[in-house]
Backbone as CSV, one residue per row, in Angstrom:
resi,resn,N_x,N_y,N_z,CA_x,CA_y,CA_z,C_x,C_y,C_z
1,UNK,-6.975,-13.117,17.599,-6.043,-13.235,16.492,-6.350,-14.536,15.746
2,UNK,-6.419,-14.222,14.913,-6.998,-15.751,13.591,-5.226,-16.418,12.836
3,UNK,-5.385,-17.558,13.431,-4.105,-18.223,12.829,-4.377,-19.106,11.363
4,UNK,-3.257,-18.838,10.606,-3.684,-18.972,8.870,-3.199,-20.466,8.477
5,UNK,-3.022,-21.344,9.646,-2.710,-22.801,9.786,-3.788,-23.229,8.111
6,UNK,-4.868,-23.683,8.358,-5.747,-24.010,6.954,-6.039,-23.273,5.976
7,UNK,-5.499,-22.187,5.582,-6.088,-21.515,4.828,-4.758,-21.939,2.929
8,UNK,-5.431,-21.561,2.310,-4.526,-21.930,1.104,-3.593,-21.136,0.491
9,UNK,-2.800,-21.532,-0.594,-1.944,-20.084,-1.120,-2.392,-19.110,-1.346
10,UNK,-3.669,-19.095,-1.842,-3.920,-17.851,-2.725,-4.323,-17.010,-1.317
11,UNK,-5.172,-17.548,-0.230,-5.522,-16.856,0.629,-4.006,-16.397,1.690
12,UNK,-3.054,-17.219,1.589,-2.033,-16.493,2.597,-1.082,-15.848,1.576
13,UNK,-1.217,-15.887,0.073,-0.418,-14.347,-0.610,-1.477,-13.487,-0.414
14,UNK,-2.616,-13.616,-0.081,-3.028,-12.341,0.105,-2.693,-11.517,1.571
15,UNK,-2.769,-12.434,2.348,-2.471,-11.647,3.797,-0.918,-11.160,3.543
16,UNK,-0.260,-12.064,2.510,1.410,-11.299,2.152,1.383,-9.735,1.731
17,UNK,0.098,-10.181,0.679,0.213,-8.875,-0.503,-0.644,-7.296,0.465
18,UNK,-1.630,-7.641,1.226,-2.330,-6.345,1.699,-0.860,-6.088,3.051
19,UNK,-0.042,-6.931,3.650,0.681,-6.746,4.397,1.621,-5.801,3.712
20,UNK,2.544,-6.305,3.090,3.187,-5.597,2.220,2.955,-4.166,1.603
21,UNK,1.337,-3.995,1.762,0.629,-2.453,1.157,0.635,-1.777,2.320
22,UNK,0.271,-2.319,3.347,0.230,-1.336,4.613,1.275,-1.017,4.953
23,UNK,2.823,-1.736,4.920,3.725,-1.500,5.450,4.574,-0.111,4.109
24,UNK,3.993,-0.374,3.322,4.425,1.063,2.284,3.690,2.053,2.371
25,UNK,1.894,1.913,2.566,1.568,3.289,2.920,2.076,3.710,4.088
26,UNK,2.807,3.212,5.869,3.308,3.560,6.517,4.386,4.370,6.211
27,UNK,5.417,3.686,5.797,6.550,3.922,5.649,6.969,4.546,4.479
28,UNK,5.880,4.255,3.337,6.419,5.149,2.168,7.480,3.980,1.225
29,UNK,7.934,4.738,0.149,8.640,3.509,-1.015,9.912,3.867,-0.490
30,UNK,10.803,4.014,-1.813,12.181,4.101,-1.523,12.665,4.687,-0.766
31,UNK,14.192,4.759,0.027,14.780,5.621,1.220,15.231,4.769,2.472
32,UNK,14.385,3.574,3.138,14.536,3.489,4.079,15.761,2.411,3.676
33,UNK,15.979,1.933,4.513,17.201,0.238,4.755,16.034,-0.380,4.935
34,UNK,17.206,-1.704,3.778,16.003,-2.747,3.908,15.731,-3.414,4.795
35,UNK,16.424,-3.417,5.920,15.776,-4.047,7.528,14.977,-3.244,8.148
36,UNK,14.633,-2.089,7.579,13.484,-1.545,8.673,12.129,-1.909,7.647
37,UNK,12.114,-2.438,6.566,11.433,-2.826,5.730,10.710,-4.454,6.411
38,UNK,11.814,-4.744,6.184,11.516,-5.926,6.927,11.192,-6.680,8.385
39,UNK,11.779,-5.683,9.053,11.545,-5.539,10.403,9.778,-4.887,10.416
40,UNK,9.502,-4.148,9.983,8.384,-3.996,9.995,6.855,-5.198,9.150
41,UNK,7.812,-5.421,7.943,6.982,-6.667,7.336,6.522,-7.505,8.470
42,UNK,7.742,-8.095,9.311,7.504,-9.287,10.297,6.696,-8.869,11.503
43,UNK,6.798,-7.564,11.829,5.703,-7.139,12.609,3.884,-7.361,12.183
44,UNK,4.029,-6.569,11.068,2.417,-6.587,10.494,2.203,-7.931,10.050
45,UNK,3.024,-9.215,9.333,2.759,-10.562,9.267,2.091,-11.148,10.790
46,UNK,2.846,-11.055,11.571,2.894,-11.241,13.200,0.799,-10.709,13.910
47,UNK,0.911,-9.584,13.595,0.426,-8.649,13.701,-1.164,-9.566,13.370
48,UNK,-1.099,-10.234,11.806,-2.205,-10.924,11.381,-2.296,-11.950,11.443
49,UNK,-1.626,-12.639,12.546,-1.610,-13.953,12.966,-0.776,-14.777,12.088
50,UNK,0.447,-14.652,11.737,1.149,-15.272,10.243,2.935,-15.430,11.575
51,UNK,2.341,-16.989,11.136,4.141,-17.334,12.017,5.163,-16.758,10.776
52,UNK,6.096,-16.192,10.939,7.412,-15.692,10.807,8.905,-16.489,10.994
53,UNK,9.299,-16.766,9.707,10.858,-17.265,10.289,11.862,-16.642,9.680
54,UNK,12.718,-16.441,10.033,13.890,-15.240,9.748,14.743,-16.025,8.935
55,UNK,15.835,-15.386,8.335,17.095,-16.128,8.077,17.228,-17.664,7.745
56,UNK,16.492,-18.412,7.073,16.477,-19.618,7.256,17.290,-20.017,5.757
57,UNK,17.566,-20.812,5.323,18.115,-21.299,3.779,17.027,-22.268,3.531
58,UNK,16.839,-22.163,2.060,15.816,-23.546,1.603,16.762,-23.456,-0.418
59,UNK,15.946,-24.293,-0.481,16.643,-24.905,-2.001,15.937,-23.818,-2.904
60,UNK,16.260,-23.583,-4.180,15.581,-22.767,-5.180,15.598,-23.538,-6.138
61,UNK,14.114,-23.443,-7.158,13.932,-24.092,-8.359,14.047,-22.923,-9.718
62,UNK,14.580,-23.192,-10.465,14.613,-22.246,-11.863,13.502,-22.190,-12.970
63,UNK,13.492,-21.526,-14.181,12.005,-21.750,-14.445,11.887,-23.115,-15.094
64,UNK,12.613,-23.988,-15.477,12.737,-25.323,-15.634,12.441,-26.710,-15.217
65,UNK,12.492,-26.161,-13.724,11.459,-26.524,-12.447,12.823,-27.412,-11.553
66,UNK,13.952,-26.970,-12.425,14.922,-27.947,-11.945,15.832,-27.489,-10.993
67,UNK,16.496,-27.963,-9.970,16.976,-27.071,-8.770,17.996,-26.431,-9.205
68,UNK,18.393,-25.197,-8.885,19.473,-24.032,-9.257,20.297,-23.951,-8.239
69,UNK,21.320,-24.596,-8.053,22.788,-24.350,-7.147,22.137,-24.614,-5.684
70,UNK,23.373,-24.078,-5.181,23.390,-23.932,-3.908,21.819,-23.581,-3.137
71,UNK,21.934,-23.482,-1.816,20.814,-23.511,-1.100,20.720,-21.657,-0.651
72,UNK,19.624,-20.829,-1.074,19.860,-19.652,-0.837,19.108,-18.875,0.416
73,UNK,19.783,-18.183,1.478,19.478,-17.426,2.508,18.309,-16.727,1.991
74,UNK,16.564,-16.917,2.888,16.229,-16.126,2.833,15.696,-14.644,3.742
75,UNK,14.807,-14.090,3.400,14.725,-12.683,4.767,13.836,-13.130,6.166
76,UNK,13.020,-13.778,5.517,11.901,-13.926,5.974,11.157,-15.012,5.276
């Protein structure tokens, strides 16, 4: 298993973006709940050597670059 510790953005949105494709040709588009969506995302992330953190909150920037409210829950 190859861990994505050095690798850069563009190279770990890609392990996001082909992750994200496999888990729809599996499963298909609309229909399911979005936790089996995601439950499966964190598998195939996992899967390609990509640490995973659940539920965590972090700050959000707007397109202004300036911070937008509160701190927002994300999935993954």
């Amino acid at each position: 298993m190859r861990l994505y510790c050095d690798m850069t953005e563009n190279k770990i949105s890609k392990v996001i973006v082909d992750s994200a494709i496999e888990v729809h040709r599996e499963l298909g588009g609309p229909g399911l709940l979005e936790c089996a969506h995601e439950e499966s995302m964190v598998e195939e992330l996992s899967r390609r050597g990509m640490k995973v953190e659940r539920g965590f909150e972090s700050e959000w920037f707007g397109f202004d670059r300036q911070q937008s409210g509160d701190p927002m829950e994300s999935d993954f």
